[in-house]
C-alpha positions in Angstrom: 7.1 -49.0 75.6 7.3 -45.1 75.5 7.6 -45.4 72.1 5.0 -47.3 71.1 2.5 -45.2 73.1 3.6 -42.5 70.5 3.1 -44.3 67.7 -0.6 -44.9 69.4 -1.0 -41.4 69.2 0.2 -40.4 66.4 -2.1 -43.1 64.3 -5.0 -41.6 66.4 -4.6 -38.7 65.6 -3.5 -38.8 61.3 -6.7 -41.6 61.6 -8.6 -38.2 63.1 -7.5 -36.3 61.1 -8.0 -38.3 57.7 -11.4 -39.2 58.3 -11.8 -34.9 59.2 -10.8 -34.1 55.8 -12.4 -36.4 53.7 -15.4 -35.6 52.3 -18.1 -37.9 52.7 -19.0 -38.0 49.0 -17.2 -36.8 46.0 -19.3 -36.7 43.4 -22.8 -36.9 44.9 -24.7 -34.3 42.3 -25.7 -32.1 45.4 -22.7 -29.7 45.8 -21.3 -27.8 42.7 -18.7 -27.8 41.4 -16.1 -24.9 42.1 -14.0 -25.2 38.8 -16.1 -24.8 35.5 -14.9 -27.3 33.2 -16.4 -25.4 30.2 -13.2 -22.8 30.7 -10.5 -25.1 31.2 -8.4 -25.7 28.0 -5.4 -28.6 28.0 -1.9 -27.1 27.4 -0.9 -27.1 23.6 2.2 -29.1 23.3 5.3 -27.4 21.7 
């Protein structure tokens, strides 16, 4: 019974804290984005 209280808690809280750090939208065109993809090159192979 203890134990299960925990486990009560501890979804609680990761629930908490998932929905904290998720932002609400991704891609909604509002906020900028902070890496400009114009300056990013893929790796050369060999």
């Amino acid at each position: 019974m203890k134990l299960s209280k925990y486990y009560l808690i501890v979804a609680i809280f990761g629930a908490g804290l998932f929905f904290s750090c998720t932002p609400e939208s991704i891609d909604d065109g509002q906020t900028e984005q902070q890496i400009d993809i114009s300056k990013i090159r893929p790796p050369r192979q060999g």
